[in-house]
C-alpha positions in Angstrom: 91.0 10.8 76.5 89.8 12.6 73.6 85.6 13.5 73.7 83.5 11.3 71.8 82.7 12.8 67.9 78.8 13.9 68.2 76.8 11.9 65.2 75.6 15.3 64.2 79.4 15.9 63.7 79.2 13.3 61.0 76.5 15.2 58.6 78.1 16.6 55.6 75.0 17.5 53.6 71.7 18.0 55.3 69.4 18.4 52.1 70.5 14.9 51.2 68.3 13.7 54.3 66.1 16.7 54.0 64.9 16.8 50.8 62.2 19.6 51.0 63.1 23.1 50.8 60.3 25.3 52.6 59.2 28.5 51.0 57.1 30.9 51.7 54.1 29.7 49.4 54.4 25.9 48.9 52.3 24.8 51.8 55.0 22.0 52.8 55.4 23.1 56.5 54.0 20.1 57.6 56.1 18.1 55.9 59.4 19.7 56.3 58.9 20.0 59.8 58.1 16.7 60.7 61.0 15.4 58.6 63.4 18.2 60.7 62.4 16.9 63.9 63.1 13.3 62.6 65.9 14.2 61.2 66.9 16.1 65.3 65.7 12.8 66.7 68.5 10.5 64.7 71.5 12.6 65.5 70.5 13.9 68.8 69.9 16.8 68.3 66.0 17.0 68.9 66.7 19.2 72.4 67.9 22.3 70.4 64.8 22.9 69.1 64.0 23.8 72.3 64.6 26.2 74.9 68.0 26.0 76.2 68.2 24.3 79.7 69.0 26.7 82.7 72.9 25.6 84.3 71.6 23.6 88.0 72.2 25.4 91.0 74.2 23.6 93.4 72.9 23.5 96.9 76.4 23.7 98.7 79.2 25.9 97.3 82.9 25.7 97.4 84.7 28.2 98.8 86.3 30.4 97.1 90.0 28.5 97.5 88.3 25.9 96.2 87.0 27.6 93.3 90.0 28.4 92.0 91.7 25.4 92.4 88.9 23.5 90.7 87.7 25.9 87.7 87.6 23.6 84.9 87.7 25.4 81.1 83.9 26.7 80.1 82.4 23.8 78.3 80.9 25.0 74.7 79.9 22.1 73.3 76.3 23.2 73.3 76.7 26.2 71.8 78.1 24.6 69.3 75.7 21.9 68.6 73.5 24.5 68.3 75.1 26.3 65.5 74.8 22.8 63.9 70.9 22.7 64.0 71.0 26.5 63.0 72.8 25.8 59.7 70.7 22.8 59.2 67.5 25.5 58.9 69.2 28.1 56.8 70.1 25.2 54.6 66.9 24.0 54.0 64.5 26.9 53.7 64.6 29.4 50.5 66.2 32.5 50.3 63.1 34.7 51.1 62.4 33.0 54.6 66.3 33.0 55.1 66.2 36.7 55.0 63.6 36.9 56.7 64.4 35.2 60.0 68.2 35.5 60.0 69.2 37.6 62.9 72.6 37.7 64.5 73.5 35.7 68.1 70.3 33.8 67.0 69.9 29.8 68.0 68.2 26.8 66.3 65.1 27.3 68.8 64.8 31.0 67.8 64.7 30.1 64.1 62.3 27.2 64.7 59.6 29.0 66.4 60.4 32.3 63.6 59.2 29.8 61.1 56.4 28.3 63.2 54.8 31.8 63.6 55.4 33.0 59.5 53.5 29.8 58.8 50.6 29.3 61.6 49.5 33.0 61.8 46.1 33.5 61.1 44.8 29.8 61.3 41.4 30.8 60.8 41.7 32.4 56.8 44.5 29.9 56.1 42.2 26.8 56.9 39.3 28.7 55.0 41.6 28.7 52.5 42.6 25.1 52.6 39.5 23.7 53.0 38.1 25.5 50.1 40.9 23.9 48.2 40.7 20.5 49.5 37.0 20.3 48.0 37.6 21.2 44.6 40.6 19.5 44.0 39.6 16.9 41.1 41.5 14.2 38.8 40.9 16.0 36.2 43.2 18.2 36.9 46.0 16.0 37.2 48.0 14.0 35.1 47.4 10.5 37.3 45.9 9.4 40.1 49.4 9.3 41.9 49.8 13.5 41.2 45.8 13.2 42.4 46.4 12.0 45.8 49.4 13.5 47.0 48.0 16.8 46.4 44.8 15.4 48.6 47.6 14.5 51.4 49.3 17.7 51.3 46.2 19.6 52.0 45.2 17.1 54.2 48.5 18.0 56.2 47.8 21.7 56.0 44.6 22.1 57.6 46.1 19.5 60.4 49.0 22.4 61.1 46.4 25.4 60.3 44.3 23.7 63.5 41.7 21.8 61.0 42.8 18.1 60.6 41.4 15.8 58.2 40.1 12.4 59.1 40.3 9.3 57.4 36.7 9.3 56.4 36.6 12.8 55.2 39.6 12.2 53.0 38.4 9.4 51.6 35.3 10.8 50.7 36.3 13.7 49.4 39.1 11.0 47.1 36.1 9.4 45.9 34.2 12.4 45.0 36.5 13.8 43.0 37.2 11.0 40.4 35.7 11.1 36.9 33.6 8.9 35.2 36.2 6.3 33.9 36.7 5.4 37.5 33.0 5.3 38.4 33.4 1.3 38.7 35.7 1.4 41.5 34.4 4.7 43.2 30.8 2.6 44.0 32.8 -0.2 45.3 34.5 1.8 47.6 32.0 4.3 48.7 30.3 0.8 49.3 32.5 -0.3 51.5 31.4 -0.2 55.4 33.9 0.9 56.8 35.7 2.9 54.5 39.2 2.0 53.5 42.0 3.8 54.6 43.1 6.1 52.5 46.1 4.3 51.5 44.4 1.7 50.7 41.8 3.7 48.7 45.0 5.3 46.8 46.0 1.1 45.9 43.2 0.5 44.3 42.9 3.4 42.3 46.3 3.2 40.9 45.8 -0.8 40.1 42.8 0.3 37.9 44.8 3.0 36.2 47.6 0.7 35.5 45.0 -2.2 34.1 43.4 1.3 31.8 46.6 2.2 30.9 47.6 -1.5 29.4 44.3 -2.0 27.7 45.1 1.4 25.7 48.4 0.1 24.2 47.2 -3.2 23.4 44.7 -1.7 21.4 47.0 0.4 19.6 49.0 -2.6 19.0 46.3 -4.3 17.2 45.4 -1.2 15.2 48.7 -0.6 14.2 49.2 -4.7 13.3 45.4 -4.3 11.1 46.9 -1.3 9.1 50.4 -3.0 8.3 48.1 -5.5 7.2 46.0 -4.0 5.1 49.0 -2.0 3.7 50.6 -5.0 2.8 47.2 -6.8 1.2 46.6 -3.6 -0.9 50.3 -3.6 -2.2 50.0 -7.5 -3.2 46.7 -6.5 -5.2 48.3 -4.2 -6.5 50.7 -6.1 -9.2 47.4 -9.0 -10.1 45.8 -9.4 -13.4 45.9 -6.5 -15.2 48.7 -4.4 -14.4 51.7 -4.5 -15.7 54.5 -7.0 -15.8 58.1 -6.5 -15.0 58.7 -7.8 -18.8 56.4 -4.5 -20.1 53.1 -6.7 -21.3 50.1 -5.9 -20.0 47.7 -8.0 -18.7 49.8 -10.9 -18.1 49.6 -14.3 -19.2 45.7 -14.9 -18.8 42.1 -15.0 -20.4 41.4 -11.1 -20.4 37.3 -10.2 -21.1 37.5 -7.3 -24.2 35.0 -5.6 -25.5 33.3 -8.5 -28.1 33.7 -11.8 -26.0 36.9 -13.5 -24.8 40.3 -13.1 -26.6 44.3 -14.1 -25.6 47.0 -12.2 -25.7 47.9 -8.5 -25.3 45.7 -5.4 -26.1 43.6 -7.2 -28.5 40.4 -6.7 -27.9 37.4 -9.2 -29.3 38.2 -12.9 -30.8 41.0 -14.8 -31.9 44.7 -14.4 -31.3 46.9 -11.2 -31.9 48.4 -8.2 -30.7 48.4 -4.6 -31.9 50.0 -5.3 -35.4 46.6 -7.4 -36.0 44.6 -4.5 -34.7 45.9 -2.5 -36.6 46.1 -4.9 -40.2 42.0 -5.2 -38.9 41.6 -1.8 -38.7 42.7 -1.7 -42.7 41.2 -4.5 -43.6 37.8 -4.4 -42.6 37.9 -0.5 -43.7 38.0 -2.1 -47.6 34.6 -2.3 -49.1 34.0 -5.8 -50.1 33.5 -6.2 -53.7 29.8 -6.9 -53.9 29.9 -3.5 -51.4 29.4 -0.9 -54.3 26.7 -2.9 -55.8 22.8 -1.4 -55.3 21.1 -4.2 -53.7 17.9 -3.8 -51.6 18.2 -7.2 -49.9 21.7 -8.6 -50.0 21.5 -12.0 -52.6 21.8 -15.6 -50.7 25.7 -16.0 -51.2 26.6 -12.6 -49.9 26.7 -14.2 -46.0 29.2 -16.9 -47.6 31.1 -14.6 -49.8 31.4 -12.2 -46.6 32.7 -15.2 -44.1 35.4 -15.9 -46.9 36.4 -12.4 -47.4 37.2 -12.3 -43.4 38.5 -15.3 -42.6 41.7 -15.0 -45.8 43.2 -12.6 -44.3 43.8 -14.5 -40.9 45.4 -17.0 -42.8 47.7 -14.5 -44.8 48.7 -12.6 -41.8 49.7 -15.7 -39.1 50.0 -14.4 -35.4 53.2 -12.3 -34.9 
């Protein structure tokens, strides 16, 4: 009967299930680590990250007739698991680290604890470090609150490997601390709050308020952008009233237009009575022509001068009929 096909057998592409690729300065050791041994634990393979077990002595041994009518064929099946787990590092670490730990005859628990010494030596400066970070990481640097608190979580998960974990409390405080003043609403309800929320549940809220921000800001530019259309829209409508001009070329339109002496219809003709500009023009002439009793010397103008004068002007209206 053929041997049963190993589930780690079955992977074709480990940074499908690991997605994190560990280099030397991105500070995801914790995370890529913890996702390994996850990843060991589903396909069996979680022993090979240890030691490899010592072949059990047996207390009574054959003889040597027996020996060599039982010896079976060496069994390499470990070994070769092990090369699995091996290739499964390699494959997930960068270049740098590759080079650095890759050695020849070397196994999956040699690797392991290669990477767990490059990234835990000197715990003391490293969590100086990280907690020095950790307290002045703000939202303000960030683009969203999201960015905001996985960078908290990460350097949360640091300091745990660098032998300084942070608790609940302290990451929530230090959340809090760090938010600016457009979130000071929620950051006194939840440094309120006895006890303090998870951090999780911290990270909820914050996000639910950014959302609610976030829609308040477009529908504001909605209604700013609706008031301009409609003011661009008014301003083109007054734009063709009384007073411009017409699509047949008159000015002024059909209504009563104010000129310069009283009221008037018509065109351009400014004053009384009816016209255009061939009876400004004819006006222009007429009233130009000295009046008959004009040229006469008078101190005081004689009684029928104001009756000659309204005959004089009113002929030629009836001469010259509106064009």
């Amino acid at each position: 009967m053929d041997a049963k096909l190993h589930p780690a057998s079955t992977v074709t592409n480990i940074k499908s299930l690991i997605p994190i690729t560990l280099e030397m300065d991105s500070g995801l050791y914790a995370s890529w680590s913890e996702l390994f041994r996850l990843h060991c634990r589903v396909f069996q393979m979680i022993q090979h990250l240890s030691p490899k077990p010592e072949a059990e002595s047996s207390s009574s041994k054959a003889t040597e007739k027996d020996k060599d009518t039982t010896t079976k064929p060496v069994d390499d099946s470990w070994d070769r698991l092990d090369a699995i787990v091996l290739l499964w590092i390699y494959a997930t670490i960068s270049s740098d680290l590759l080079h650095t730990i890759l050695k020849p005859n070397a196994t999956a628990h040699g690797a392991w604890v290669a990477l767990e010494n490059i990234f835990h030596d000197n715990k003391s400066s490293r969590a100086i470090h990280l907690l020095h970070k950790f307290s002045n990481t703000r939202l303000s640097g960030f683009p969203n609150v999201s960015a905001y608190c996985q960078q908290l979580k990460v350097l949360s998960d640091q300091l745990a490997s660098a032998g300084s974990p942070v608790y609940n409390q302290s990451l929530v405080l230090q959340l809090i601390s760090g938010l600016n003043e457009q979130y000071e609403g929620i950051a006194t309800i939840l440094q309120n709050q006895d006890p303090l929320p998870s951090f999780y549940d911290a990270r909820s809220k914050l996000i639910m308020v950014e959302s609610r921000k976030a829609e308040k800001a477009l529908q504001a530019s909605q209604t700013v952008a609706t008031a301009l259309t409609a003011n661009s829209t008014r301003s083109a409508d007054n734009s063709n009233g009384p007073g411009d001009y017409r699509t047949d070329g008159q000015y002024g339109g059909q209504g009563r237009g104010r000129g310069s002496r009283g009221r008037g219809r018509g065109g351009n003709c400014w004053g009384r009575g009816r016209g255009n500009q061939n009876n400004n023009a004819w006006q222009h002439q007429q009233w130009n022509t000295p009046l008959p009793w004009a040229s006469q010397s008078w101190s005081t103008p004689p009684p029928w001068a104001s009756q000659q004068w309204a005959a004089q002007a009113q002929q030629p209206w009836a001469a010259h009929p509106q064009q």
